[in-house]
C-alpha positions, 0 to 999 in steps of 0.5 A: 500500500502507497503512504501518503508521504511516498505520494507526496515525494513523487508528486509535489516538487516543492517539498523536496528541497527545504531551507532552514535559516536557523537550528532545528532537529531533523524529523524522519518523516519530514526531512527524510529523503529532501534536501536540506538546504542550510543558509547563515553561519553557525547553524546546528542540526540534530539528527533524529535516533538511528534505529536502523530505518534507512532514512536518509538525509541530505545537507547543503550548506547555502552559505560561504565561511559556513559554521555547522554543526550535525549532532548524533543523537544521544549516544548515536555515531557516525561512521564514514568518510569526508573529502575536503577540498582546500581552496587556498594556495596548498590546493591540496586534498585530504580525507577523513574518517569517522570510526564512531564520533557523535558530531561533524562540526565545520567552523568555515575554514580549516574544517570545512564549509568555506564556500556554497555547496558542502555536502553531507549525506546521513543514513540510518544504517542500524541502531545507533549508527549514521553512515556519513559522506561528507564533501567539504571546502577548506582553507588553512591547514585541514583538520578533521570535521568528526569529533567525538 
């Protein structure tokens, strides 16, 4: 049997792209599935419990030298990779992994977020668990977006 949230994304455009402007806790049967599209510095997001749903989100950072943070929920970890980009005159590149840390946190420099588009894309894996893939652009020496 369809739901009317499969309805709804297939059709109705207008609801696959969402801004948020401020901080605000990801909801599976609102986020999941669209694009979350975030605009200004210093933004938070919490992710709902990973309990294994599948749920997928994606975050777009709307805005240059962004700050942002993605939380875990409770006791919840991430695990997967980021690539950053750096974007000054080193131009070089560097991964990073995620073995089980509770937040990625970009500070719009040296941890990411420095120009439009970073990209972060979650999946509710398992209990407990959010796969991650991260995209980023940097400046300065790079460090690691994950923490604990």
């Amino acid at each position: 049997m369809t739901t009317q949230r499969e309805i709804r994304n297939v059709a109705d455009n207008s609801s696959r792209v969402i801004t948020v402007a401020a901080a605000i806790t990801l909801d599976m049967q609102t986020h999941s599935g669209r694009i979350v599209y975030v605009t200004g510095a210093d933004r938070t997001i919490t992710l709902p419990p990973a309990i294994g749903s599948g749920a997928h989100f994606t975050i777009v950072g709307g805005s240059a030298d962004q700050g942002l943070t993605i939380d875990a929920d409770g006791t919840d970890v991430f695990k997967g990779t980021c690539f950053a980009v750096d974007t000054d005159s080193a131009d070089n590149s560097e991964g990073f992994y995620a073995a089980a840390q509770t937040q990625i946190s970009t500070n719009g420099t040296t941890s990411g977020g420095e120009y439009v588009g970073d990209v972060w894309e979650m999946v509710d894996v398992a209990a407990g668990i959010w796969w991650v893939k991260g995209r980023t652009t940097c400046t300065g020496t790079l460090v690691t977006p994950f923490a604990a």
